[in-house]
C-alpha positions in Angstrom: 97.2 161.7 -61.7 98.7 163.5 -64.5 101.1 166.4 -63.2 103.7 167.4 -65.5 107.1 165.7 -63.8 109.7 166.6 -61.4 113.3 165.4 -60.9 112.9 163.1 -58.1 116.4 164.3 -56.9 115.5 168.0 -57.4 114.8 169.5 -54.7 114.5 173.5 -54.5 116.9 175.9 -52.5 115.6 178.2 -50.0 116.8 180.4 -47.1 117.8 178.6 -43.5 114.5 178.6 -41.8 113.7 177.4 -38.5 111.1 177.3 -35.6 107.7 178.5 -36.7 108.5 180.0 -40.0 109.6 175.9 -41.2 107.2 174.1 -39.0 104.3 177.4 -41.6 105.7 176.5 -44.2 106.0 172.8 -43.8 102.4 172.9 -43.0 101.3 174.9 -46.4 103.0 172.4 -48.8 101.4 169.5 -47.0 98.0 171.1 -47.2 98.5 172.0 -50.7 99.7 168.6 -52.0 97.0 167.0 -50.6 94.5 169.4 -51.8 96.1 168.8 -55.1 95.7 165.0 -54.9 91.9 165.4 -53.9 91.6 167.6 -57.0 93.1 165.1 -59.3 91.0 162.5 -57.6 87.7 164.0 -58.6 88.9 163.7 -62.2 87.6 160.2 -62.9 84.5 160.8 -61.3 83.8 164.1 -63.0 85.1 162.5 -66.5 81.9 159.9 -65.5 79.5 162.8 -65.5 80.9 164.1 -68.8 80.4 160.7 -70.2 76.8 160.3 -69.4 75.8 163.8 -70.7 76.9 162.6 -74.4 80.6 163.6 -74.5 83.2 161.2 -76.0 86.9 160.8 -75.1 87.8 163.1 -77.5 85.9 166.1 -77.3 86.5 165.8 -73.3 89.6 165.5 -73.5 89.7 168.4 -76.1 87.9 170.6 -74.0 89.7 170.2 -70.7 93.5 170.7 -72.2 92.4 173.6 -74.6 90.5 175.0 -71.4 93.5 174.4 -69.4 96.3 175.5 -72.1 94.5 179.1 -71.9 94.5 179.4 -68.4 98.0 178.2 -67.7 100.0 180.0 -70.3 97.7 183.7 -68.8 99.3 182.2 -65.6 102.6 182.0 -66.9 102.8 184.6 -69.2 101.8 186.7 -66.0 104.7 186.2 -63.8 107.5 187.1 -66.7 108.8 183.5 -67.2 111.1 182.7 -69.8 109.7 180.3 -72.1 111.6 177.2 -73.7 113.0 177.2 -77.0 114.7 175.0 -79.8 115.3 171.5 -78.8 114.0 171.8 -75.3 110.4 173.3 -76.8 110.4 170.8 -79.4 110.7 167.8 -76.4 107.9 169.8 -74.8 106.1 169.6 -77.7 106.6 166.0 -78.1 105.6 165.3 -74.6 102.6 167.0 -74.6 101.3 165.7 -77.8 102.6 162.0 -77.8 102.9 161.0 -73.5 100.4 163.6 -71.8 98.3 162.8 -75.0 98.5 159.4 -75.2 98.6 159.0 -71.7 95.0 161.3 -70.7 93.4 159.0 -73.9 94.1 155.6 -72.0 93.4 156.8 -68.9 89.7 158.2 -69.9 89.3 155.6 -72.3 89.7 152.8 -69.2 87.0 155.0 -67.9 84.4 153.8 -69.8 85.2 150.5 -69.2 86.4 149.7 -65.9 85.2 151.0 -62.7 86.8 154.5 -61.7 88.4 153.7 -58.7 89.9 150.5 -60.2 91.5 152.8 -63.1 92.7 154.6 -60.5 94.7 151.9 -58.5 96.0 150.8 -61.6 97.8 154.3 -62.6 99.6 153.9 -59.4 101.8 151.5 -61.1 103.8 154.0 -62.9 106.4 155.1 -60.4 107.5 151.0 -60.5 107.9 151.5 -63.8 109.8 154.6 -63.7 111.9 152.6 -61.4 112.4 149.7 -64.6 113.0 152.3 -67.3 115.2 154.5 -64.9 117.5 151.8 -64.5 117.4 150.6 -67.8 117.9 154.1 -69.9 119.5 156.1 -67.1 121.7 153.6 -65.9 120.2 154.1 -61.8 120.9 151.4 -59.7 118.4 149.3 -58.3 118.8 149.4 -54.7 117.1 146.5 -52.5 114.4 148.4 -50.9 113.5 149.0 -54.9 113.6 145.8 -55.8 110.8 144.6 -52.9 109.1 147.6 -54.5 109.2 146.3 -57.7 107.7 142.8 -56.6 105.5 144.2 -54.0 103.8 146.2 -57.2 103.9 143.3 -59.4 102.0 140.9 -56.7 99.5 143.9 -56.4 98.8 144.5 -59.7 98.3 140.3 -60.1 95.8 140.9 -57.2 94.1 143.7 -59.4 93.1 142.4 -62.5 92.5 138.5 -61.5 89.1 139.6 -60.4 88.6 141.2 -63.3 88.8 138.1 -65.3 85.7 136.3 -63.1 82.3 136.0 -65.0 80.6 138.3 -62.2 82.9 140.9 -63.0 82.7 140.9 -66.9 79.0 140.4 -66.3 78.9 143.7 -64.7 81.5 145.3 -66.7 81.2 143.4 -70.1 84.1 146.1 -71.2 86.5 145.6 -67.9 89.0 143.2 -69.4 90.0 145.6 -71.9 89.7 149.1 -69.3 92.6 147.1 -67.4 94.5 147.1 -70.3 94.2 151.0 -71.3 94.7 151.5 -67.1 98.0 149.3 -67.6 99.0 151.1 -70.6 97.9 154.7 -69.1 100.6 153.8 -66.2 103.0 152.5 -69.0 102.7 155.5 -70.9 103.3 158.0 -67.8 106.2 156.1 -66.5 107.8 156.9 -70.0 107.0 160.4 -70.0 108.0 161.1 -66.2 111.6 159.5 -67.6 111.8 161.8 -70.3 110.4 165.1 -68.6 113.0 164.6 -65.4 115.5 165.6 -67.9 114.2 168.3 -69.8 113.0 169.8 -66.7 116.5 170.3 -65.2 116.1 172.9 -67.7 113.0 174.6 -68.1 110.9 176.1 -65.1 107.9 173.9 -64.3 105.3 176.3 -65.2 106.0 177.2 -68.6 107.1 173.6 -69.1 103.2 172.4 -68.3 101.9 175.4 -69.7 103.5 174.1 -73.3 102.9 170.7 -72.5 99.0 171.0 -72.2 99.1 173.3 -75.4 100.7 170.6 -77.0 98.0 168.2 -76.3 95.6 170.7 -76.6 96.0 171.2 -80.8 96.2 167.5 -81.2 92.9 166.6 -79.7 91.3 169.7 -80.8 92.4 168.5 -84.4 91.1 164.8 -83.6 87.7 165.8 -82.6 87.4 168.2 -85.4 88.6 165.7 -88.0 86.2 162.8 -86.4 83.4 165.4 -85.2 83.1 166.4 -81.5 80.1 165.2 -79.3 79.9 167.9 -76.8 77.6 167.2 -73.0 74.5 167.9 -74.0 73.6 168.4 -69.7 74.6 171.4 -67.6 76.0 168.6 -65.5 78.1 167.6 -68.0 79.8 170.9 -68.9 80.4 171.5 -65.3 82.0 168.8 -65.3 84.3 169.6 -68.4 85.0 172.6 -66.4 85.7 170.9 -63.2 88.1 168.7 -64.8 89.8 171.5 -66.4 89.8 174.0 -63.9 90.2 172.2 -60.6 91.8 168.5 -61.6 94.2 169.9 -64.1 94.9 173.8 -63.2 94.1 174.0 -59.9 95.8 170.4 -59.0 99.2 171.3 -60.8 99.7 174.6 -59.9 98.7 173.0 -55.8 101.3 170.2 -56.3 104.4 172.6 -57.0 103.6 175.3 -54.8 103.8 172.0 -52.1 106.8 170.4 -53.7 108.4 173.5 -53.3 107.9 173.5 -49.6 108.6 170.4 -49.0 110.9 168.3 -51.4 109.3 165.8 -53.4 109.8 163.0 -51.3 107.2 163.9 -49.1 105.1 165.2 -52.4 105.0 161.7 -54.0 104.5 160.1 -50.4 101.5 162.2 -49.4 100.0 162.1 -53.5 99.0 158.6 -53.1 96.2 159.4 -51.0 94.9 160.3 -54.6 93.5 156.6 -55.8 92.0 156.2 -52.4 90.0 159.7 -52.7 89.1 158.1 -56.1 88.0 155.0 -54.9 85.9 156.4 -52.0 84.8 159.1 -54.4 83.3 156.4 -56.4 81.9 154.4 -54.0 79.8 157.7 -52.7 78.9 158.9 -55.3 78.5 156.0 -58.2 77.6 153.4 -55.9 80.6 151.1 -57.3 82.3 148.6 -55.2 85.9 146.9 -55.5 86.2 143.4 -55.2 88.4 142.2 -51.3 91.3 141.4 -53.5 91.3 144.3 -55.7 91.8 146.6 -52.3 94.5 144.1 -51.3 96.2 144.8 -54.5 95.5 148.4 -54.4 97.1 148.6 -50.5 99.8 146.7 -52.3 101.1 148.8 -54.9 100.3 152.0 -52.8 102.8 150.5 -50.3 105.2 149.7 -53.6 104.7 153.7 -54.1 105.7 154.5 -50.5 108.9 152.4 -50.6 110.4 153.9 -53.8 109.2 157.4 -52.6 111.8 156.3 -49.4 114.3 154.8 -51.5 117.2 157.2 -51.9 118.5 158.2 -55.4 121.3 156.3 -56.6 123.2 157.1 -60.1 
């Protein structure tokens, strides 16, 4: 899951509604942030496609934000919306080329050594960590219900990885030890960025603000994989795939997650998102015949529950 963030305490104005025009609308934004959790679900296992066709981290990661960047900023520059500038762009800017960047590198890069739906569990640790570095650098209180959160996720994540550290599992996955730790820092790295996008999108619009962030992180990998060389799929499979994660897990999934958020509030948007790792997971399970470990799906249920409290927990400054 890599949307471009949202105030948690933003919520967006509209008309009194009542009766069946609420109960429509209610009903669209749930169906759309759902949809956009399934789409950013299929990411991992498309990015596993890409990999077996030849393509590196790289150059997939290269193709789907330069692929991306185009379509959202036609989007955007479509509907007339003012773009940011000056210190707000150059925060964009950052974010896009140091957190989405950074981020989308050790997420895919846990990829390739960890099973998907594992790397996917493990991302879910990020809105604990928002919690941590909300209360440390924005001064929020940490309210009770948060704190059993917080230690709910921590017992999860312990649940995770110890698996991962059994001779079976390194046996299978001689690279798994080290995919936790890109999944760990892939959750580290988004908690950051949620942190600092909540305030710069008080003030920008949250289409041009993704539109510039995926640019951003566009021209830095596109400048990586030209400097290092790019390794492109050398399968139809595997540019489908490019496109798939470009199109539908990037573009299709962000633009489905705020037409939802905008319908109903993002409480009920972050509640609904986590049925994103388990898509993942049963994604995988399908389709790449991998399994998770009894403990690892306790953990999981654990710090999906951790998600579900803090998405309850009201906002406290």
């Amino acid at each position: 899951m890599t949307r471009p963030p949202a105030e948690p305490s933003q919520g967006t104005a509209h008309a009194p509604a009542s009766g069946r025009g609420k109960f429509g609308a209610g009903r669209a934004g749930i169906a759309a942030v759902v949809a956009s959790a399934l789409c950013f679900g299929a990411m991992a296992i498309m990015a596993r496609v890409a990999y077996a066709s030849g393509a590196d981290t790289t150059t997939l990661l290269a193709l789907r934000f330069s692929i991306a960047a185009v379509v959202m900023f036609a989007v955007a520059g479509s509907t007339g919306v003012t773009w940011p500038r000056g210190r707000t762009l150059a925060i964009l800017v950052a974010m896009g080329a140091i957190g989405y960047a950074g981020q989308a590198f050790s997420f895919f890069t846990a990829l390739t050594l960890a099973p998907a739906g594992l790397v996917a569990l493990l991302l879910y640790l990020h809105p604990a960590l928002v919690a941590i570095l909300s209360a440390l650098l924005r001064h929020e209180t940490l309210s009770r219900r948060k704190l059993v959160a917080l230690a709910v996720a921590l017992a999860g994540m312990v649940l995770t990885v110890l698996p991962t550290l059994a001779d079976a599992a390194r046996a299978a996955h001689p690279g798994i030890v080290r995919g936790v730790a890109f999944g760990v820092a892939a959750a580290a790295i988004y908690a950051g960025y949620i942190v600092v996008g909540a305030r710069v999108g008080r003030r920008t619009a949250p289409l041009p603000m993704a539109a510039v962030v995926i640019g951003s992180a566009a021209v830095l990998f596109v400048a990586v994989a030209a400097t290092t060389g790019p390794r492109w799929p050398a399968t139809t499979a595997g540019w489908l795939a490019v496109l798939g994660i470009a199109l539908v897990s990037t573009v299709a999934a962000i633009t489905l997650f705020f037409a939802g958020l905008e319908r109903i509030g993002p409480t009920q948007a972050s509640t609904l998102s986590t049925i994103e790792p388990l898509f993942t997971v049963l994604l995988a399970a399908v389709l790449l015949g991998e399994t998770i470990a009894p403990l690892q799906m306790a953990g999981g249920a654990l710090i999906l529950g951790a998600v579900l409290l803090l998405a309850r927990a009201p906002l406290r400054r």
